[in-house]
C-alpha positions in Angstrom: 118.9 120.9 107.9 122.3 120.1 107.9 123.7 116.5 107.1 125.2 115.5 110.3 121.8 116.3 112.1 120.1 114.5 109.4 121.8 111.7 109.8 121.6 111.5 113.0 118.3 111.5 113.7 117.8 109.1 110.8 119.9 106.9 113.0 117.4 108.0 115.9 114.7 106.7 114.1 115.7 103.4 113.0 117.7 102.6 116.8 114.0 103.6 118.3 112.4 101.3 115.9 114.7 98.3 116.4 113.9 98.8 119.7 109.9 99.1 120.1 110.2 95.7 117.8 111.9 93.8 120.8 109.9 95.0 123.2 107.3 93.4 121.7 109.2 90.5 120.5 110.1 90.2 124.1 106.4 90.2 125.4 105.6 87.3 123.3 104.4 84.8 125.8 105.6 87.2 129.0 104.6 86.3 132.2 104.9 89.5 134.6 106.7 89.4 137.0 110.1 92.3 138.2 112.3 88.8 137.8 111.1 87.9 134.1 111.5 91.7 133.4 114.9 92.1 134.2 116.2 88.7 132.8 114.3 89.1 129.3 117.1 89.7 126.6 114.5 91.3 124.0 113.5 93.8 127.0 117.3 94.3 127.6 118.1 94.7 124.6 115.5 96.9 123.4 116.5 99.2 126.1 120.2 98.9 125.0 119.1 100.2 121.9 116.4 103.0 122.9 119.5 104.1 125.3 121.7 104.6 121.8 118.7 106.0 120.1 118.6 108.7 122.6 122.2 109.3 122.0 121.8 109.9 118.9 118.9 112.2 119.1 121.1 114.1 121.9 123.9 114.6 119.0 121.6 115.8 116.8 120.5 118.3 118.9 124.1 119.8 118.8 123.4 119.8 115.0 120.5 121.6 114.6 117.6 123.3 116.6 115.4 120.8 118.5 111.8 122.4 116.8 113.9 121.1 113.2 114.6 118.2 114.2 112.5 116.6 116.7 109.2 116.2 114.1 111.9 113.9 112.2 110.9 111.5 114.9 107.7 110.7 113.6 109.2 108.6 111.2 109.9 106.2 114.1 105.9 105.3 113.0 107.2 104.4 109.4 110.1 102.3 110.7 107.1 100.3 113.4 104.4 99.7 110.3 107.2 98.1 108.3 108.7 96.1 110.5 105.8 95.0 112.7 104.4 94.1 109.5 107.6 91.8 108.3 107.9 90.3 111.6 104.7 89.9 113.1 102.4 89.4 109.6 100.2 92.6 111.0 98.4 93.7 107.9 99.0 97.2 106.7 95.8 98.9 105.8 95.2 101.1 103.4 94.2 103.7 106.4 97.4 103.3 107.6 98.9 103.7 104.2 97.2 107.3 104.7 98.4 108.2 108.0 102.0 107.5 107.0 101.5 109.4 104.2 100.5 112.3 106.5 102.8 111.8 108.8 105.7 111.7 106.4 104.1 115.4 105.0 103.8 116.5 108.0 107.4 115.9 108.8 108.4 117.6 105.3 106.1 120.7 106.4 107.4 121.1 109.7 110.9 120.5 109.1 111.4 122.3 105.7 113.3 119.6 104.7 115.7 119.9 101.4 114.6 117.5 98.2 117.1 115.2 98.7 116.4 114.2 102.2 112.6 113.9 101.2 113.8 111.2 98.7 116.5 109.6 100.3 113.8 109.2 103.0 111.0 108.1 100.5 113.8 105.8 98.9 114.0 103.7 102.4 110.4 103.8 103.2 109.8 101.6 99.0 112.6 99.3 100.5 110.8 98.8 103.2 107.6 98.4 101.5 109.2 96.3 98.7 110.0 93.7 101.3 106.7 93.9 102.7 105.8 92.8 99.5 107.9 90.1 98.5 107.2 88.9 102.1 103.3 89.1 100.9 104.2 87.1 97.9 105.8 84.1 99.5 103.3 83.6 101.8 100.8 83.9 99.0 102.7 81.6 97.0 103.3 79.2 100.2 99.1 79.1 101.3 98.1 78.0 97.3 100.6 75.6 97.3 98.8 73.7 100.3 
């Protein structure tokens, strides 16, 4: 897979991400109505944001073939886990441990990705995860101090 493509669907990924987290930041105490829709900035700006995502996506199409790099957007399940778990305090279980671990070899598989893009997307997912952690740790370290 060539750089460019990589890169952008990397981009794809994490824009796509961003924007599933406002959605659901933006549902936090929604109210339906077509009024409330329209005026909520998480919903507008999660669209914002799926709208560049799909950009993106459309420039990396230009990059490579679409049956390369389409499976890449299974890693928008990655970027959900992480931050869903940072931001919401949604547990990560060690089933869905697995299934991320599946889906990222499943990506690998299907997109014969090169070594380096494997690690430099393994490299991002233990960021992720490391903040997870320390996130873990100081609410830990805040729930035995009460």
């Amino acid at each position: 897979m060539r750089r460019k493509a990589f890169l952008f669907i990397l981009l794809t990924t994490i824009l796509i991400a961003i924007a599933q987290i406002l959605f659901k930041f933006g549902m936090e105490g929604f109210e339906f109505s077509f009024f409330n829709l329209i005026t909520n900035y998480f919903v507008l700006l999660g669209l914002l944001f799926y709208g560049l995502g799909s950009v993106s996506l459309i420039l990396s199409f230009k990059e490579e073939d679409v049956s390369s790099v389409y499976p890449l957007i299974g890693m928008v399940y990655v970027w959900v886990l992480l931050a869903s778990s940072y931001y919401f305090s949604e547990l990560i279980t060690y089933s869905k441990i697995a299934g991320l671990a599946s889906i990222i070899v499943g990506v690998v598989f299907i997109t014969k990705w090169s070594y380096q893009y494997f690690l430099v997307c393994c490299l991002l997912w233990l960021v992720q995860l490391e903040l997870f952690i320390l996130k873990w740790h100081l609410m830990m370290e805040s729930l035995t101090k009460n």
